[in-house]
C-alpha positions as CSV (number, residue, x, y, z in Angstrom):
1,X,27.1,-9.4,14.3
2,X,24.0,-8.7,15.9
3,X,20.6,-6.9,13.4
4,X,18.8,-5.0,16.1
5,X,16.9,-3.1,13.2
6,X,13.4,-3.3,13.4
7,X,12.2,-5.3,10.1
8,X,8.8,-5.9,7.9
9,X,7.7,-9.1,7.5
10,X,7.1,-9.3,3.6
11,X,6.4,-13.4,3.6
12,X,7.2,-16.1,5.6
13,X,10.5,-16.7,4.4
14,X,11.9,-13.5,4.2
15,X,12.2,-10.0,6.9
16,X,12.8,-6.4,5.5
17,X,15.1,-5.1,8.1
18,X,15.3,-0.9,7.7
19,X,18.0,1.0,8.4
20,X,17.9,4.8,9.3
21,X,21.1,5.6,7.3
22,X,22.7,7.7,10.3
23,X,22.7,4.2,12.3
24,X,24.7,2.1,9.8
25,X,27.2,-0.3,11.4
26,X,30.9,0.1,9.4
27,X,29.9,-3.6,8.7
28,X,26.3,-2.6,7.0
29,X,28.5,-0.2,5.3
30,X,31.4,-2.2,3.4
31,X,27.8,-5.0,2.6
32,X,25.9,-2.5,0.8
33,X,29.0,-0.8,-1.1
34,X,29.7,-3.9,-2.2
35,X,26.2,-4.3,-3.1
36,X,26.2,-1.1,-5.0
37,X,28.9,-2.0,-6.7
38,X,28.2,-5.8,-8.1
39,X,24.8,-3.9,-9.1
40,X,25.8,-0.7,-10.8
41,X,27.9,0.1,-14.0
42,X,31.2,1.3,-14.2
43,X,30.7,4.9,-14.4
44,X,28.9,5.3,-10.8
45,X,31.8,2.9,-9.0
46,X,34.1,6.1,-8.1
47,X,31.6,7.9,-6.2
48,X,30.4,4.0,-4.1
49,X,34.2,4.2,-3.3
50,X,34.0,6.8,-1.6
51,X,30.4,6.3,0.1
52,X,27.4,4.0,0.1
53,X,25.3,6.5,-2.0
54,X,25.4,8.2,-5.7
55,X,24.3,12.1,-4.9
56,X,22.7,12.3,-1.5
57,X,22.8,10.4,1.1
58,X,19.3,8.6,1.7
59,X,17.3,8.8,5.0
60,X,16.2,5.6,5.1
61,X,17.4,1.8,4.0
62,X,15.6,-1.4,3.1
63,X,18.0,-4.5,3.4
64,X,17.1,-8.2,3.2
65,X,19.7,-10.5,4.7
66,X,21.4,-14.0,3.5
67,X,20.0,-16.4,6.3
68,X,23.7,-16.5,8.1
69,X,23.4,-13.2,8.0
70,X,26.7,-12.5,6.5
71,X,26.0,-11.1,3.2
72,X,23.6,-8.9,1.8
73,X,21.5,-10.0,-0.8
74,X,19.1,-6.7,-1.6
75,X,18.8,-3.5,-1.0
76,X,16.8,-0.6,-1.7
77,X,16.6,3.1,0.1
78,X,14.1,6.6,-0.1
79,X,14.9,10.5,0.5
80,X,11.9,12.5,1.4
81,X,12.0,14.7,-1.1
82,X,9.8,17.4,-2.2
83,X,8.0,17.9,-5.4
84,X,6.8,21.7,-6.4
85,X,3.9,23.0,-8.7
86,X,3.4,26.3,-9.6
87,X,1.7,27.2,-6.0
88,X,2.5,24.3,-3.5
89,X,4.6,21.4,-2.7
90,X,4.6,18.3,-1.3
91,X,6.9,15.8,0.0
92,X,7.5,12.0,-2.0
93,X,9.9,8.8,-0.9
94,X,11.9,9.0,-3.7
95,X,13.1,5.5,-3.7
96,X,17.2,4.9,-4.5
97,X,20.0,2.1,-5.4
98,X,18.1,-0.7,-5.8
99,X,19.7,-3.7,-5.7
100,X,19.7,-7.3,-6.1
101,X,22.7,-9.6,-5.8
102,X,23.0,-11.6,-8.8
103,X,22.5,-15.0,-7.3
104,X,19.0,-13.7,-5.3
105,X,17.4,-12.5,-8.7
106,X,14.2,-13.4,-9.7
107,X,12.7,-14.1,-6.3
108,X,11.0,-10.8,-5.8
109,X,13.5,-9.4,-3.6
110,X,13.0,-5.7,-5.1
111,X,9.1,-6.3,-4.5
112,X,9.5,-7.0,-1.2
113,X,11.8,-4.0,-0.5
114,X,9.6,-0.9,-2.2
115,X,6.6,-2.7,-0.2
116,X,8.0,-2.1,3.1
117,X,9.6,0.9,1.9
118,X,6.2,2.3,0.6
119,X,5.0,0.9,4.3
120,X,7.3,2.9,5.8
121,X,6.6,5.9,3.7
122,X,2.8,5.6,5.1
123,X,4.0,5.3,8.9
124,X,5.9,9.2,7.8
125,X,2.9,10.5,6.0
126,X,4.3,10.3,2.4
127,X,1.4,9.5,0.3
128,X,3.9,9.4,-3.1
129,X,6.7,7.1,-4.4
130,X,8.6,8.0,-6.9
131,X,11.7,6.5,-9.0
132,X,13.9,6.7,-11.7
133,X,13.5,2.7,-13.1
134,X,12.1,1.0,-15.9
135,X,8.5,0.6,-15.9
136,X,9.0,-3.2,-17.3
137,X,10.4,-3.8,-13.4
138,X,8.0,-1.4,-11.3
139,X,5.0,-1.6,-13.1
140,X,4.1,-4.3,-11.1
141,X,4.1,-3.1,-8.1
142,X,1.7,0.0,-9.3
143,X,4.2,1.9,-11.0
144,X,3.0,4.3,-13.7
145,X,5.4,6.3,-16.2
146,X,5.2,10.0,-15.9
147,X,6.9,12.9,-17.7
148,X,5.6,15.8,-16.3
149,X,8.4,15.8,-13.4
150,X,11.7,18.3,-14.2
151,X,14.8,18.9,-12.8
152,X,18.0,21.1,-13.1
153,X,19.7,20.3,-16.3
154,X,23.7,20.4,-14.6
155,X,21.8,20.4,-10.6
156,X,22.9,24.0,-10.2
157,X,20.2,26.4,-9.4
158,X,22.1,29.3,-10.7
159,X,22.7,28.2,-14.0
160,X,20.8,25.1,-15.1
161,X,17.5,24.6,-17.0
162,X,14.7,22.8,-15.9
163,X,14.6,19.4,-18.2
164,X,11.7,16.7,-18.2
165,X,12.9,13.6,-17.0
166,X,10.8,9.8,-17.5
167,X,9.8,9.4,-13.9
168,X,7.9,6.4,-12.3
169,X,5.4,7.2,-9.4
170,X,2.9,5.6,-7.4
171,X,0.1,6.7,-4.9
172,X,-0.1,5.4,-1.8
173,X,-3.0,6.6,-0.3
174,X,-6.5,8.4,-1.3
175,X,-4.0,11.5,-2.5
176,X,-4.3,12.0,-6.6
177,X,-0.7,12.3,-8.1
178,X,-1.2,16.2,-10.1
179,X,-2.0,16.7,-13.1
180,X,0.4,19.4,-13.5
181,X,4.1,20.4,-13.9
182,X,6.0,19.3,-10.9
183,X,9.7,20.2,-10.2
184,X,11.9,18.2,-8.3
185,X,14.6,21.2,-6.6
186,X,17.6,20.3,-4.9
187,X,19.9,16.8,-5.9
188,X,18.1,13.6,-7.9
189,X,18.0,10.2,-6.3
């Protein structure tokens, strides 16, 4: 197997490759279901079965590779998304399925991936990240906890409620995150 996927160099040791999600190989496929499934609980393993993502397919992939590589030892993806206030909108990465196989943890593998997804995000003129993660693990990397972001209560339009969720975001650029209500339309991440 041949990685012809461009890739970030995060340190000297390790390469970020990115995958735009429409390119995947069926053998990038069956290593990041497998992924997604050592990393995630029970209750989301029916819908990795069936595909390498929980409610939308994302855009773009992070991966970092085992040095044969063979097996995939972290991953992380975004969707552009967009985020609404009362009288504009603008588009985030909303970063996805992170994960870390359990013998690569603790080397900063997840730090390495939002950096060169956040990189990436940049290059596409997304100037937010946000995530649904615990601040203890982002916080970091310039994570700050936010609850002013909402989203449909059962994800239909027609008949659900908007909800506050705990969000994490960061700013990646000069742009200051709003100090208002922000809605997040359309499926979570």
């Amino acid at each position: 197997m041949s990685l012809t996927h461009p890739s970030f160099s995060v340190d000297q040791t390790t390469s970020v490759h990115y995958l735009r999600d429409t390119n995947i190989s069926q053998f990038e496929d069956r290593q990041i279901r497998q992924l997604l499934r050592v990393c995630f609980n029970d209750d989301d393993q029916a819908c990795i079965e069936e595909r390498r993502f929980f409610f939308e397919s994302p855009m773009h992939r992070f991966v970092i590779w085992d040095d044969s590589k063979q097996s995939l030892l972290a991953h992380a993806a975004f969707h552009e998304k967009k985020l609404y206030t009362a009288s504009s909108s603008f588009v985030i990465g909303g970063v996805a399925e992170v994960a870390v196989a359990p013998t690569a943890r603790g080397r900063g593998l997840v730090k390495q991936l939002v950096t060169a997804a956040e990189q990436k995000m940049l290059q596409l003129d997304i100037h937010h990240s946000v995530l649904f993660g615990d601040i203890e693990v982002y916080g970091s990397s310039g994570y700050i906890a936010s609850e002013r972001v909402h989203i449909l209560s059962d994800r239909k339009p027609t008949s659900g409620k908007w909800v506050s969720v705990k969000t994490l975001h960061k700013t990646l650029s000069g742009r200051s995150w709003p100090d208002c209500t922000l809605y997040l339309a359309g499926k979570t991440f």
